[in-house]
C-alpha positions in Angstrom: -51.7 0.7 -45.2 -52.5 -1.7 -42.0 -49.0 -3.1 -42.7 -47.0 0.1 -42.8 -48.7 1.4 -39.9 -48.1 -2.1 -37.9 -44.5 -1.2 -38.9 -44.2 2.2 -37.6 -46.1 1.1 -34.7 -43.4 -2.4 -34.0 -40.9 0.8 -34.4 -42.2 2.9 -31.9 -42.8 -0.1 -29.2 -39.5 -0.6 -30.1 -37.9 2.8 -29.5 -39.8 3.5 -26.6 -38.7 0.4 -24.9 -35.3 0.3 -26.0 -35.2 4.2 -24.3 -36.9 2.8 -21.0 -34.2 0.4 -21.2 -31.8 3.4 -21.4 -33.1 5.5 -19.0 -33.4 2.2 -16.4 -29.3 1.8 -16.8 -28.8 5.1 -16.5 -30.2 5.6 -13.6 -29.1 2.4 -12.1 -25.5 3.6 -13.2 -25.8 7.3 -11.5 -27.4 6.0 -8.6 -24.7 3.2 -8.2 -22.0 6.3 -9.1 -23.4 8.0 -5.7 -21.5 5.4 -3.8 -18.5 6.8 -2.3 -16.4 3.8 -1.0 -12.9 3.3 0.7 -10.4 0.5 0.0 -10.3 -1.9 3.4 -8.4 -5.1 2.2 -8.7 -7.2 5.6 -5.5 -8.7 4.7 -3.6 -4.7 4.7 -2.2 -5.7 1.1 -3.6 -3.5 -1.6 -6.7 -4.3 -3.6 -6.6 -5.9 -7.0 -7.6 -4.1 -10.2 -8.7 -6.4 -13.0 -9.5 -5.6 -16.3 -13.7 -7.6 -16.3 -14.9 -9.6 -12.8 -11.9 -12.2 -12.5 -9.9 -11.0 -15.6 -6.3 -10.3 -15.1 -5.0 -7.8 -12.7 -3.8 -4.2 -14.2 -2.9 -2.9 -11.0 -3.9 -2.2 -7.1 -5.4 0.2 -4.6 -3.8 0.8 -1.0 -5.8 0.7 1.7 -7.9 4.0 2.5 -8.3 4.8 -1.3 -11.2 6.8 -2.0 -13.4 5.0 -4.9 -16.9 5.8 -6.7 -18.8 2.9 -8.1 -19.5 3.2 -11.7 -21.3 0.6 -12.9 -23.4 -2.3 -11.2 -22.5 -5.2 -9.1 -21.3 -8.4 -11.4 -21.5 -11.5 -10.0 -19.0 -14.1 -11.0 -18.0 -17.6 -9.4 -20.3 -16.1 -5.8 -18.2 -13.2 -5.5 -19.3 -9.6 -6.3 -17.4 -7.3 -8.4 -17.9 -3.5 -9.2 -16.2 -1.5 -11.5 -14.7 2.1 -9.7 -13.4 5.1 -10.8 -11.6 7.3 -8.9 -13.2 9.4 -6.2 -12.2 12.8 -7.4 -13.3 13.3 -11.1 -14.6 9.4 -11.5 -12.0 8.4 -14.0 -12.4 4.8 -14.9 -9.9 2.9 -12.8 -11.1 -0.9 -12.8 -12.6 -3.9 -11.4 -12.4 -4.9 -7.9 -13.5 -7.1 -5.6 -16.9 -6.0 -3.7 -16.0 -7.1 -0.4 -12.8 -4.9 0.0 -14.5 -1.9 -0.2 -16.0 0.0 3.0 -19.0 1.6 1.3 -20.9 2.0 4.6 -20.8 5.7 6.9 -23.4 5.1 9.6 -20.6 3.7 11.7 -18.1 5.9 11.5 -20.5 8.6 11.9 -21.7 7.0 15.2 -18.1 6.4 16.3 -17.2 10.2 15.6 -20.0 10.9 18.0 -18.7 8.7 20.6 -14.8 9.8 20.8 -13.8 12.4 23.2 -13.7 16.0 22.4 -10.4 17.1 23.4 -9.4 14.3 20.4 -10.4 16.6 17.9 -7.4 19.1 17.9 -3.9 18.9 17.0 -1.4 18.8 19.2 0.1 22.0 17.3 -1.3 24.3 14.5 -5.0 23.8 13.4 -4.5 23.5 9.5 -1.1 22.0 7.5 -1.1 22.3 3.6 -0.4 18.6 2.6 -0.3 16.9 -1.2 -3.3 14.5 -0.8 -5.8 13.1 1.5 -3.3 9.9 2.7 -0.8 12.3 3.6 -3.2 14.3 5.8 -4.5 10.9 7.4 -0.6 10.3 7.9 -0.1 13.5 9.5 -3.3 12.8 11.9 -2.2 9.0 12.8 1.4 10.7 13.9 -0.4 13.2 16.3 -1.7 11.1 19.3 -4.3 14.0 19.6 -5.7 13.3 16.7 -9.0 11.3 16.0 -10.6 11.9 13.1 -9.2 14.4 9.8 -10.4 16.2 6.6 -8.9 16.8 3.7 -9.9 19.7 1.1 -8.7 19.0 -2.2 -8.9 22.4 -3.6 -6.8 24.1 -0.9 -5.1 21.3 -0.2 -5.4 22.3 3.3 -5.5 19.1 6.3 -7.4 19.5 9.4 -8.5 17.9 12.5 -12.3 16.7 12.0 -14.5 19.7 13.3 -18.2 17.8 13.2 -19.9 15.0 11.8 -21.0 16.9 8.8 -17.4 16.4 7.8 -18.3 13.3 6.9 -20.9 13.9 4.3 -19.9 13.5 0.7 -18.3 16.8 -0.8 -16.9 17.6 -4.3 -14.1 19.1 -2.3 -13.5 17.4 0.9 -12.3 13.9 1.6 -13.0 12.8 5.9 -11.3 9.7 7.7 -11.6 8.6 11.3 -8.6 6.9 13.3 -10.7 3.3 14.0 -8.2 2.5 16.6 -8.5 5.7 18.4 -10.5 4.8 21.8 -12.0 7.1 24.5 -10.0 7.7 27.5 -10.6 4.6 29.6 -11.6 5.8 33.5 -11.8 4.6 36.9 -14.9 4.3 38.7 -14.9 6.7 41.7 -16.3 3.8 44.2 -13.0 1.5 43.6 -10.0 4.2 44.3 -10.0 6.0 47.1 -10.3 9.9 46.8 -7.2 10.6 49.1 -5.6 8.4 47.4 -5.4 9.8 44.3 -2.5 12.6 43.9 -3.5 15.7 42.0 -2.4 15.4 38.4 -1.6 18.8 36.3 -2.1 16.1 32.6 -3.2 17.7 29.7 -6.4 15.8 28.4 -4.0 14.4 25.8 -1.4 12.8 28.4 -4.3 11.3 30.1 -5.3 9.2 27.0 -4.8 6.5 26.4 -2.7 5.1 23.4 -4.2 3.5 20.8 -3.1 0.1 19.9 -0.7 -0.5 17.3 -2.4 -1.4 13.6 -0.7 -3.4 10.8 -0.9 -1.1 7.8 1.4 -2.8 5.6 3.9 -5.7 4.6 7.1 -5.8 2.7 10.3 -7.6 2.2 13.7 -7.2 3.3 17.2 -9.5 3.7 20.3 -9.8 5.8 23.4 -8.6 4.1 25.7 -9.1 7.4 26.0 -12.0 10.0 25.6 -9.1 12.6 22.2 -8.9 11.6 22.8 -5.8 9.2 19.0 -5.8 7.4 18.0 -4.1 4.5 15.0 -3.3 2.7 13.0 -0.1 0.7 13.0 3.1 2.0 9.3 3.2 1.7 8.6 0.1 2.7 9.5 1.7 6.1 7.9 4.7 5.6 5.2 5.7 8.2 6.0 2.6 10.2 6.1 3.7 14.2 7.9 0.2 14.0 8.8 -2.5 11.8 8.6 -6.4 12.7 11.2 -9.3 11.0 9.8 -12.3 10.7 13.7 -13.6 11.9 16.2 -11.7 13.7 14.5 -10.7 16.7 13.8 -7.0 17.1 15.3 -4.6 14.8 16.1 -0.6 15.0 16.4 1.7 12.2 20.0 2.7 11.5 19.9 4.5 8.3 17.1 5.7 5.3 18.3 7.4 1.8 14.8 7.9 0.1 16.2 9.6 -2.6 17.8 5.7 -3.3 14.9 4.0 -2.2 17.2 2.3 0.5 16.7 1.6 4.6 18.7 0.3 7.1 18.2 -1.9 10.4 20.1 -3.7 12.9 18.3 -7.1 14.4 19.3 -7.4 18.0 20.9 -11.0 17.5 23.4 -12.4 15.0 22.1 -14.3 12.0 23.2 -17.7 10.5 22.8 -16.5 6.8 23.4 -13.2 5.0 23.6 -12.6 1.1 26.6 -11.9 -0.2 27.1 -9.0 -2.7 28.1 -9.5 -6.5 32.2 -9.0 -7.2 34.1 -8.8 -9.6 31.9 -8.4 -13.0 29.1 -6.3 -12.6 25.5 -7.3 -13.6 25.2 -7.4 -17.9 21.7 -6.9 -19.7 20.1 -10.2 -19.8 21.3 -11.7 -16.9 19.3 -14.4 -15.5 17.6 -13.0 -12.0 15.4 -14.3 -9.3 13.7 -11.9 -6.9 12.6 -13.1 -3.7 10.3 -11.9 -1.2 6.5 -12.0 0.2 4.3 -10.6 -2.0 0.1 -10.0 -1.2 0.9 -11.5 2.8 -2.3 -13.5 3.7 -3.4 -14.3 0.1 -0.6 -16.6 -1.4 2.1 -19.0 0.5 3.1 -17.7 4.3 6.8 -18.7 2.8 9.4 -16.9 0.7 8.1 -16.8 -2.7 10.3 -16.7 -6.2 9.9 -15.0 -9.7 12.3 -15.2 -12.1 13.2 -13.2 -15.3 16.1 -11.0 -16.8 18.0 -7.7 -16.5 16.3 -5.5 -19.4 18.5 -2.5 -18.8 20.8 -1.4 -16.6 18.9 2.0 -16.1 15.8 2.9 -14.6 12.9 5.0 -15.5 14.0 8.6 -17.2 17.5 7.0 -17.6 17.9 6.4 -13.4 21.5 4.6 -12.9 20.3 4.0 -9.2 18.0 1.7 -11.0 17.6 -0.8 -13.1 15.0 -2.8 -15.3 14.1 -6.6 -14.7 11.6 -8.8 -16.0 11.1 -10.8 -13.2 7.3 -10.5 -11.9 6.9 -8.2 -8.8 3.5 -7.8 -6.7 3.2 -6.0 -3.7 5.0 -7.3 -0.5 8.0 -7.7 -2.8 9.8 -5.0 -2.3 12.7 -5.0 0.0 13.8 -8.4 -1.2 17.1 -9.6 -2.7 17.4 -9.9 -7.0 20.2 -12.4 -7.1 22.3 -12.8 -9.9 23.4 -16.3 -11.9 25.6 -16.7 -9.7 23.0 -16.7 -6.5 25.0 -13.0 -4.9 22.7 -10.3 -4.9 22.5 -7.8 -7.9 19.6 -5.6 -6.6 17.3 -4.4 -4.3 14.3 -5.0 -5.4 11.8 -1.7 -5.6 8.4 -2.4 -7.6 7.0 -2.0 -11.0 5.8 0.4 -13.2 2.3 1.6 -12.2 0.0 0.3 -15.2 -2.7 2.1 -14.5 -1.5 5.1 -14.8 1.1 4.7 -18.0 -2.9 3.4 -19.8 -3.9 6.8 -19.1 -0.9 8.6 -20.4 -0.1 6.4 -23.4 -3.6 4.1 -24.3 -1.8 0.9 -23.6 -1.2 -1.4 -20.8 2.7 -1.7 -20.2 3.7 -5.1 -19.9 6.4 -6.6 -17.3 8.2 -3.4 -16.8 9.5 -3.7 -12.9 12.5 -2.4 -11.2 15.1 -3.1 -8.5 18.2 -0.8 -6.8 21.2 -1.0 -8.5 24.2 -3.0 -7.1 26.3 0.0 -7.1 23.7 2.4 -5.3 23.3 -0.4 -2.9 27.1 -0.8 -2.1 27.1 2.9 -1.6 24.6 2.8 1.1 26.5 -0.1 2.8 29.3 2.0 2.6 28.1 4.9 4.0 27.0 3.3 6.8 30.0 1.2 7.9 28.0 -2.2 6.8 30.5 -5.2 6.8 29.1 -7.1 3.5 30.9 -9.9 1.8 31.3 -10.2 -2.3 31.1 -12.9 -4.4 33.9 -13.1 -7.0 32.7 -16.5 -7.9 31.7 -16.7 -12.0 30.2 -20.2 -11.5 26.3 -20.0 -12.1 24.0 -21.9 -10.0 20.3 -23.1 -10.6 17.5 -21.3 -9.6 16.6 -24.2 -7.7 19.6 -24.0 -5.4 19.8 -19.7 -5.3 15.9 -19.8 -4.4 17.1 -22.3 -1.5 19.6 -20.5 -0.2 18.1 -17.1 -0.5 15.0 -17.9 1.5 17.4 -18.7 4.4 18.0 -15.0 4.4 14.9 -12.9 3.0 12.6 -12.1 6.0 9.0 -10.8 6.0 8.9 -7.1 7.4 5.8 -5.5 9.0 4.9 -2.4 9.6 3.3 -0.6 12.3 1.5 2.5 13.6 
């Protein structure tokens, strides 16, 4: 009898300490959930997503990403990783790096309170119906009245920031605050003159002043004329109040096609190199390719940076002939840049890959090496549309990576945006 009741007894220490155990992670995994963080990626290249603390990387975050923390801190090598969900309905996302994520609200709170009232309206209507929360921030960073904005998911309704309890955490609203925006600087009284000061009939938004230019994003792009004809994705200009080459001096928009995925510019000087475009026989399914550009800017190498692979169909996603399917590895930063043929003349745009994330949702699996460029003849369009004088290369003779990597980097530029 002593023994079976030391049994039950070892089994019900056990149980209840196994259940403290439980209750101890649950808790430590709601209160962790609590956390409502935004992506901030001090480099402006999106965040990582692995699949375990260092494991490989399934995917990214842009920058301003809402994210909940599911799970605790892991601590791998000295650095921190959580594991986030998304903000809305906490679907699993990932693992990312602890430091890239701007958990804290105290200070935008406190910079809310400090930013001048007249920022708080739009320069026009008071509400706009918008898709998502980065489109309203979008809409607020073009409005130089603007300041601070929430988002309601439900209505899907954007407005200017109407008070700090904007900023709590709701199931329905999302809230973001222009950190470049700054108060109206003044004069003190003592150091100008009152007579010499001429009345003014400014609106309190002509009076401000503007904020200073922020890097939100990198991409690629190349020279397809010695004029200094530039071209590069459609959405990698997107947004940009202006866009910086890394060679060429400064450029202007000429033309965008976003239904091709395809912009224009014009650098204000000549250019030594441009690519030349492919002639004669058109790209075949498993071609050799290289795809150059400057992918994840302050992370890896400040130079032009290869990846090579293989044209796996000559048709993009849902059958797309504006796009086709490569091997080659693309990250982001790449797109904009070149995918030259075996022949080193360019073959492509390239545009980005498919998001993996996602297609594990949809389909279970993790999609493997499926990426994507413009198509030669949708690019050639474009060109021709716009009066672009290109080259072609009829030339059959293939070349070595070695030597098309050389000579494409004398003509694939970093590209920065700005707003």
């Amino acid at each position: 009898m002593a023994v079976a009741i030391g049994g039950q007894m070892r089994q019900y220490l056990l149980f209840s300490f196994s259940a403290a155990i439980a209750i101890c992670l649950v808790w430590l995994t709601e209160a962790s959930a609590q956390e409502r963080c935004r992506v901030m990626d001090p480099t402006g290249t999106p965040l990582n997503v692995r699949t375990a603390p260092n494991g490989h990387i399934v995917g990214t975050l842009s920058n301003g990403t809402l994210v909940k923390i599911l799970d605790r801190p892991s601590d791998v090598r000295g650095r921190t990783w959580v594991y986030v969900g998304r903000y809305e309905d906490r679907v699993p996302i990932g693992w990312v790096y602890r430091d890239y994520l701007d958990c804290t609200r105290s200070a935008a709170i406190e910079q809310f309170r400090r930013l001048p009232g007249q920022a708080f309206k739009w320069s026009g209507q008071e509400t706009f119906t918008v898709a998502n929360s980065d489109e309203c921030e979008r809409r607020c960073a073009s409005d130089g009245s603007c300041a601070a904005f929430t988002f309601f998911r439900t209505s899907k309704q954007c407005r200017p920031m109407q008070s700090v309890s904007d900023l709590l955490d709701g199931q329905d609203a999302e809230s973001g605050i222009r950190l470049s925006m700054q108060a109206p600087k003044t004069v003190p009284p003592s150091t100008v003159p009152p007579s010499a000061v001429p009345p003014s009939s400014e609106t309190p938004r002509q009076q401000q002043q503007p904020s200073a230019p922020i890097l939100i994003s990198s991409g690629s792009g190349f020279f397809v004329s010695s004029e200094g004809h530039l071209v590069t994705n459609a959405h990698v200009a997107a947004g940009c109040t202006y866009v910086l080459s890394s060679r060429g001096g400064k450029i202007n928009r000429v033309a965008i096609d976003e239904a091709s995925d395809l912009a224009l510019y014009i650098a204000s000087e000549k250019v030594p190199f441009a690519a030349h475009l492919r002639g004669g026989r058109g790209p075949r399914v498993g071609e050799p390719v290289i795809a150059i550009g400057f992918p994840l800017k302050g992370l890896l190498s400040s130079d032009a940076i290869i990846t090579t692979g293989a044209i796996s169909a000559l048709a993009g996603l849902k059958n797309d002939r504006r796009k086709i399917q490569i091997t080659a590895p693309v990250q982001p930063g790449n797109s904009g840049g070149p995918l030259l043929g075996e022949n080193g003349s360019a073959v492509g745009v390239v545009v980005g890959k498919l998001d993996a994330l996602k297609m594990a949702e949809v389909i279970g699996d993790i999609p493997q090496n499926v990426n994507f460029a413009v198509s030669l003849g949708t690019l050639q369009s474009f060109l021709n549309a716009n009066g672009v004088p290109y080259l072609l290369d009829d030339d059959t003779a293939t070349k070595t990576f070695a030597d098309i990597a050389a000579d494409g980097s004398r003509y694939t530029v970093l590209l920065e945006c700005f707003r």
